[in-house]
N, C-alpha and C positions, 0 to 999 in steps of 0.2 A: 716536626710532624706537619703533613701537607691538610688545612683548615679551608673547604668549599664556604662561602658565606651566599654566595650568588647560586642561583644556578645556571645551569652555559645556556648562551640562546641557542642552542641546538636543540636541547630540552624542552625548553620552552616551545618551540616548533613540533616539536615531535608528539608532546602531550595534546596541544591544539590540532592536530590532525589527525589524531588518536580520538579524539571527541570528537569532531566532526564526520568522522566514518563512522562512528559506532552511532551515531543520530541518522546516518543516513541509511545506514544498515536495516533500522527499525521500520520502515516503513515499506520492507521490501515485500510484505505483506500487510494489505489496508486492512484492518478490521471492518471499516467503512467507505462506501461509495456515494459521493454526490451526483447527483442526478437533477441536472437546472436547480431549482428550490428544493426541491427533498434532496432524504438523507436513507440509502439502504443499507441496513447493519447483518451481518450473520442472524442466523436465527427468523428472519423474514421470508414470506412465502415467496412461491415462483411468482403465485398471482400480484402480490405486492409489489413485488420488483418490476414488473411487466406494468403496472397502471403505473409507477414511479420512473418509471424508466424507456420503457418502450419497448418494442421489439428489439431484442440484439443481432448484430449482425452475423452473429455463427451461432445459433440453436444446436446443439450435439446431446439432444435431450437431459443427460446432469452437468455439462457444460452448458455456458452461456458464454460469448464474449462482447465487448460493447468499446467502440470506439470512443471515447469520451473528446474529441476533441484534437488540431494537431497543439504540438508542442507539450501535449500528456501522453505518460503510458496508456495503452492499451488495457482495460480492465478484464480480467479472466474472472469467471464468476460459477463454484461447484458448489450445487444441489445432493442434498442427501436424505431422502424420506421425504420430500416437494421442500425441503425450508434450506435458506441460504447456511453453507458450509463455512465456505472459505472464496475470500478474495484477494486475488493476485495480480499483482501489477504484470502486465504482457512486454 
């Protein structure tokens, strides 16, 4: 009878980047946006986000988008009923 005591480093490899995507996976939507020192979460006003953040650089009235910066995604930012929706990385 063939008895595994190890498991193969292949395994080992494949669980580790089997973790590592699915961490990475989770962020593919922010719940939250930094903004210099503050913090915008879902559930926040246009007006809030606008004194927190600034003007964005695409207004599409329930869109917003906001360049945060290089070497970051692009923030996508939807309004439903004037209060933050959802945000998404661009």
């Amino acid at each position: 009878m063939f008895t595994v005591t190890k498991p193969a480093r292949w395994l080992k490899t494949y669980q580790s980047m089997l973790v590592v995507g699915v961490l990475t996976g989770l962020d593919s939507n922010a719940a939250a946006m930094r903004c210099g020192t503050e913090i915008v979460d879902e559930g926040d006003t246009q007006f809030d986000v606008e004194m927190k953040c600034g003007l964005p650089i695409v207004d599409e009235q329930n869109r917003w988008i906001y360049n945060t910066g290089s070497h970051t995604f692009t923030k996508i930012q939807y309004f439903s009923g004037g209060k933050l929706s959802l945000i998404e990385n661009g």
